[in-house]
Structures are given as C-alpha cells and as structure tokens.
Residue, then its C-alpha position, 0 to 999 in steps of 0.5 A: x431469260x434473254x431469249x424469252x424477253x428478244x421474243x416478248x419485246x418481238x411480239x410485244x411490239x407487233x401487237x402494239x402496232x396492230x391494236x393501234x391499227x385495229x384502233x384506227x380500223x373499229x373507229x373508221x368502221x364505227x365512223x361508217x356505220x355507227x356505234x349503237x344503229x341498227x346496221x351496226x350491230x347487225x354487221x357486228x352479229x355477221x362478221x363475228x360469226x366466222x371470228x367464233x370458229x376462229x376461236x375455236x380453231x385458234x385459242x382451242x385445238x392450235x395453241x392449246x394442242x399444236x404447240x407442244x406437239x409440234x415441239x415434241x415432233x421435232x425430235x423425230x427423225x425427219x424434224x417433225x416434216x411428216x406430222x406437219x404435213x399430214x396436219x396440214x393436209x387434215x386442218x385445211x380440209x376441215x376449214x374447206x368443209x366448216x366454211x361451205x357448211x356455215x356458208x350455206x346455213x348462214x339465215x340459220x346462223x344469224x337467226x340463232x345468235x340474233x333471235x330478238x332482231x327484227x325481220x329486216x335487221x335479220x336480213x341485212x346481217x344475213x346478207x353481210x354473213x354472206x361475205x364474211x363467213x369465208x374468214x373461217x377458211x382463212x383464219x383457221x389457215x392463218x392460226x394453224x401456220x402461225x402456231x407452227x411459226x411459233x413453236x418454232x421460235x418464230x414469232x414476229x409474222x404471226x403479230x405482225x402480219x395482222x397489221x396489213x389486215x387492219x390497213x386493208x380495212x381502214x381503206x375499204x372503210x373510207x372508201x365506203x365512207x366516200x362512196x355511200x357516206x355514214x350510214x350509222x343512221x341509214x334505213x337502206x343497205x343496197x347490194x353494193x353498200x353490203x358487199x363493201x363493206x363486209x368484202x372489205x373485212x374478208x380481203x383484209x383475212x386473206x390478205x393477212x392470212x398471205x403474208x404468212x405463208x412467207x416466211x414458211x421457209x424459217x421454219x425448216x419444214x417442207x410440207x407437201x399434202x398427205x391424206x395417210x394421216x395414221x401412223x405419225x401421232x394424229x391420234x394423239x392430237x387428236x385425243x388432246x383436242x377432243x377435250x380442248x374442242x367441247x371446252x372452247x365448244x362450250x365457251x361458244x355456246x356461253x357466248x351464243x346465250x349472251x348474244x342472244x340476250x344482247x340481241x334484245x337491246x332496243x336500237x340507241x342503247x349499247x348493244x352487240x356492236x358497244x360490246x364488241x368494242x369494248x372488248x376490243x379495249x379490254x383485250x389491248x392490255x390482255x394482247x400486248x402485255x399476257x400474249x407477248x411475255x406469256x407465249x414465250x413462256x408457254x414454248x419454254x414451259x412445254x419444254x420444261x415440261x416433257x423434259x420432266x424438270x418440275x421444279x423448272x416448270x413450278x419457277x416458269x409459272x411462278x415468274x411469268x404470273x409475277x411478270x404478268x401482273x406488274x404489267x397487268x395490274x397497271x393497265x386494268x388502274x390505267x383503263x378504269x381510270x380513263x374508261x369514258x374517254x377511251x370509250x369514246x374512241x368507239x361511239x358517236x357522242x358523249x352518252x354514248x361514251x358514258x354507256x359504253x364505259x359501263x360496259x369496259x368496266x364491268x370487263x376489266x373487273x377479270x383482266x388480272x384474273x385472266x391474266x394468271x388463268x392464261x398461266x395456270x391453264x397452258x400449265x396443264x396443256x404442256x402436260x398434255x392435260x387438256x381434261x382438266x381444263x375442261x371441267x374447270x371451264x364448264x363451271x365457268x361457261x354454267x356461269x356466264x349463261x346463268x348470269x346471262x339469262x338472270x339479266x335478260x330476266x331482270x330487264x323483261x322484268x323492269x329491273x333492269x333497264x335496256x341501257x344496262x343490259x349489256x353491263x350486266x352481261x359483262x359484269x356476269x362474264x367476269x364474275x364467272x372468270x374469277x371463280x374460274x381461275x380461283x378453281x384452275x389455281x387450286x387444282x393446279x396447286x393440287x398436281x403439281x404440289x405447288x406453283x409458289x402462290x405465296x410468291x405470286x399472291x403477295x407480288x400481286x398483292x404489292x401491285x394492287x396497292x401501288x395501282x389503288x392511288x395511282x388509279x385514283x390519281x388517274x381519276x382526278x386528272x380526267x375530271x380536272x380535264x373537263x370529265x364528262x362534259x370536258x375536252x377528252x369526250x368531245x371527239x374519238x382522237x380527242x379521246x384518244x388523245x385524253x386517254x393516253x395522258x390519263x394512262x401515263x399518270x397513272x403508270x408513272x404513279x403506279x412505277x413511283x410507288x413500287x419503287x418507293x416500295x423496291x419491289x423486285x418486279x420492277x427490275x425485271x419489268x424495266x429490263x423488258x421495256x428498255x428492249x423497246x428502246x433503240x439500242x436495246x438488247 
C-alpha cells in the first residue's frame, strides 16, 4: 500500500501543477479569442479534432490494452525488449498514416463535426485544423511512451511533462494577445493571426511529447525499430484492441452527434468552446484524484489478476472505489457549490458565467459515477476482457446520441432555448453514464461472484451524507460573498479566487462531519494527503 500511495501522491501532484497550469492556459485563450465568439468555438471545433484520435489511442488501445500486456511481457526472457520494439515500430507508422490521412481531409473533418457553422466559420476553423491536426502523431507518440513509463512503475514523466505544454501556450497565447489584441469579437482572422495561434497549440504537444522520451532509459528497455511484428504476442494485442477500438470508436461517434447539435447554438449563447471548458472543470477532480490513486491500483490489479489471486483483485476493487469516493464526493459538493465563480474563470462577464454553470452542473451529476466505472471497467481489462466493455459501452454511446438529438429536437421545436442546449446535452451525457455503470457493476458483480458492493455502496452512502450539508454550506458562503451580483464573478482570478474559499468550506465541513462520523475512510484519506506535505513518507 505504501508503493501505491508514493505513486498516487506522485502522480497526484503532477497533475494538480498541470490543471492549474492548463487553468491558466484555457484563461489566457478564452482572454484571446473569447468564450462565446465565433472564432472561439471555431478554434474549439479545430483543435479538438486531433484530441479526438487521441482518445481513442490513449484512453482505448493504450491503457486499456498496453498496460497489462506490457506487465505481462516482462516475464519474457528479454524483458519484454522485443514486444515493445515491434509495438513501437506498428504504433509510430499507424500515427505517421492517421495524421497525413486526417490532414488531408481536414474541410471534410470540420464540416462533419460542425455542420450547423456557417460558411466563414467553417473555413476559419478549416484553416486552424490545418495546424492542429499534426497533434495526432505526437500525442498517440506521447500516450504510447508513457503508458509504457507507467507499466513500468514510472509514473511522474508522464503527469508532468504536460506541464511545459501548457507553458508553451500560455506564452504563444500572450504573445497573440500582444501582437493582435483580443480577438473574441473579431470579424478578420489573417494567415499569421491563424498560424499563431493553433502553431502555438501543436508546438506545446511536441514539445511535451520531447520530454518524454528522457526518461526512457528508466524503463530498461532498449528499443530499436522492427517491422517483423509476428511471433511475439501482437496478435494477442491486437485482438484485445479490436474490442476496446469499436468502444472508444463508438464513444467517438456519441461525441461527433453532440457536437453536431451544439454546432447550432447561435454566436453569444454557450456553445462547443463553454462546453469544452466546462469539461475541463469537471475533469480537475476526475484528474487529480481517480487517475492519480486509481493508475496505481489498475498496475497492482493487472498483477493480482494474472496471478489469479481473486480475492486480492476483489479487496483492490473494493478499496480503491472507497478511496475514490471519499475524494470524489467531496470535490462533485465543492464544485457544485461553487459552479458560477469557477465558471467564471473561463467566460467574459457574469452571464456568461451564469450559463456556463449550467453546463458544469448538468456534468458533475456523473462524476461519482464515473469515478467507481474507471474501477469497475479497468477490472475487465486486467482479465483481458475488453468485449464486455464493449456492450455496456454501446448502451451508454445509444444514450448520449438519443439524448442528443431529443435536445436538438426540443430547441428546433421552441422547447428549449439555444442558451440551454448545450446543458441538455450534458445533462443527456451524464444520465447515460449513470446507467452505464450501474449495468458495468452489475456484470462485474456477476463475473467474479462479488466486488464487496455492500462495503463500497454504504462507504458511499456515508460520504454523501457529509457532502449534502457541506455542499450546502458551501452555497451559503458564495451568496454571503455577494452571489451573482458579487465580487467572485467580477473577474476570472477573482473567480478563482472566490472558488477556491468556497471549496475549502466546503471539504472542512465534508472531513468535520465524517469524523464526527468516524468513518474508516478517513484514515486512509488523510494518510494520502499528508505525503503531500514536506517531510511526508
């Protein structure tokens, strides 16, 4: 347990650094180009195009797939050199012919995620594709090494080095800002203005994707290229990914419907580029708290797992969701609470602010859920079951494009107005994330004749009651400072600023009543946090 908790509080920490770094980066972007303007979501719908094929490289085949194989093939004689050459060697020509292909059809690629923009919105975000597209090579290059870095027990790199990125930007952002000026409400993108500012974005992967590659040597695998890629277990790998490649496929095509929706929102009303954003704050708690304990685990799960220790697995499940959740269900009560000055950090003034909030909350009402689903899911990875993640996946995808085009139904209707669109569409996602891990548990449940719900369901159960008050308590001091019309939603730092007293209230309420409650949790939790501290072991 000791090992685990060293790497959580590793990983744990580089990730706090680079989320507030990436905070700084989204707010000197959202300074540049806008929250709710035409060139912002266009930007928006541009560089999340290579981010989408990252996706499916990173959180489908490589820590789905790699990691365990990867553990596995470091029983062979050689250390597992010759699989990871030969992988290498097959992943870095996949990324060379994905990047040229999705260069090339980049006025396809946007017209398909942004049908509803109009035809000079469709071309600035075309000719920011241009330069962003690139990322896919360097990003799937930047997963695969550290994946590996990670199966290997070397965690930090791989959370820290997206840290330079986010510096690289910041200062490509200000310099845009110096050069050009804000350009939120600009009607005139010049060639130079463009290749600024997504050139900017593309060097901060490279440049991350670089650091990487340093700290290879700890690994202790010599690699070399190697196109022979039969005879050393690919075909295994391959099998496995075939089944996690059409689930993160479908979770693609889920994502390409809602963007097609949100495409629609009228220029002023919260769109791609708010959605993007406040996901981005919905995905600080998911970072810092389920990747930093949870990848960890997932390493000592896999183990557990090909050593056939059941029981061992069956503990690993149960004690991670509990760890989890005591971390989890305090930031989803700290976030709600202080939704609208958090928000603010990202928009332009206080309305934006407000709708923008929507957004946030409509995403935080699955972040518990998919807290216990990274558990549940990675489980049947380390059997190597990545089938069943498929069809409980598809349910979830079915969802989230029904829930989808049911807004965009009530908004051509007149039901719902364009200033909610984007909050039903959340609202939609999450729903269908709940159902998703309620199916994911149960058949989980089912394989392995028990993952100790009773425990894990009244742990969470007992967290939920501390974070109902403490939530509440939270709410009151954001109105006491001023609530809408108040000094936290005056200015993006302010926001910040007001944010963070808002989470602080509400944790010291949440830790107060669970130790008036003497959960167990909180010895574990608090063991955790003091390796934060100097002088922490």
């Amino acid at each position: 347990m000791s090992s685990i908790g060293r790497a959580s509080v590793m990983i744990g920490a580089g990730t706090i650094v680079s989320r507030l770094t990436g905070f700084l980066r989204s707010v000197v972007l959202v300074s540049a180009i806008g929250a709710t303007s035409a060139g912002g979501n266009a930007f928006a719908v541009a560089n999340q195009l290579p981010n989408n094929i990252y996706a499916i490289i990173s959180t489908g085949l490589l820590s789905a797939v790699v990691v365990p194989q990867i553990v596995k093939a470091a029983a062979h004689d050689d250390g597992g050199r010759a699989f990871v050459s030969k992988l290498f060697t097959l992943g870095t020509v996949v990324l060379l012919g994905t990047t040229l292909i999705a260069t090339v059809a980049a006025p396809w690629l946007v017209a398909l995620y942004a049908p509803k923009f109009g035809p000079q919105e469709q071309a600035l975000a075309t000719a920011f594709a241009y330069w962003c597209l690139p990322q896919i090579l360097f990003y799937g290059l930047f997963a695969l090494v550290g994946e590996s870095l990670n199966a290997r027990r070397v965690y930090g790199p791989y959370t820290w080095a997206p840290i330079v990125n986010n510096i690289v930007s910041i200062a490509g952002f200000l310099t845009f800002i110096w050069l050009f000026g804000p350009a939120g409400n600009s009607t005139v993108w010049t060639p130079d203005m463009i290749a600024l500012l997504a050139g900017t974005a593309t060097l901060g992967i490279i440049v991350q994707t670089g650091i990487l590659f340093v700290f290879w040597r700890r690994t202790g695998l010599h690699i070399r290229p190697d196109f022979r890629w039969r005879g050393v277990g690919l075909g295994q790998i391959g099998k496995l990914a075939g089944w996690t490649f059409l689930m993160v496929l479908a979770g693609q095509l889920a994502g390409l419907a809602q963007s097609q929706v949100m495409s629609s929102v009228p220029k002023g009303d919260p769109g791609i580029f708010v959605a993007q954003n406040a996901w981005l704050l919905f995905m600080l708690p998911y970072s810092i708290i389920v990747l930093s304990i949870g990848t960890p685990y997932f390493t000592q799960l896999s183990e557990h797992a090909r050593a056939g220790r059941g029981e061992e697995v069956r503990g690993d499940i149960g004690r991670s969701i509990r760890t989890l959740g005591f971390f989890v269900v305090a930031a989803t009560a700290a976030l709600a609470a202080a939704a609208i000055p958090a928000s603010r950090i990202f928009t332009g003034d206080p309305a934006e602010a407000v709708g923008a909030a929507g957004v946030l909350l409509c995403y935080l009402v699955s972040l518990i859920p998919l807290a216990v689903l990274f558990v549940v899911q990675r489980t049947f990875y380390a059997y190597d079951d990545t089938r069943t993640p498929f069809f409980f996946t598809i349910v979830q995808c079915a969802l989230v494009v029904a829930t989808a085009w049911a807004a965009f139904w009530a908004f051509t209707a007149g039901i719902l107005p364009s200033s909610q669109l984007v909050a039903a569409v959340a609202l939609g996602q999450s729903f269908a994330s709940v159902v998703q891990v309620v199916v994911a548990t149960w058949l989980l449940h089912r394989r392995l004749g028990g993952i100790q719900l009773t425990s894990w369901l009244s742990a969470l159960g007992r967290f939920a009651l501390a974070a109902i008050p403490a939530g509440i308590v939270g709410w009151l001091t954001f109105q006491l400072m001023g609530g809408v019309e108040g000094w936290t939603v005056s200015d993006k730092m302010l926001g910040a600023l007001g944010a963070a007293i808002i989470g602080v209230v509400v944790l010291a309420v949440y830790a107060g009543i669970l130790a008036l409650f003497r959960a167990p949790e909180l010895s574990v939790a608090t063991g955790l946090l003091r390796r934060f501290l100097p002088g922490g072991r």
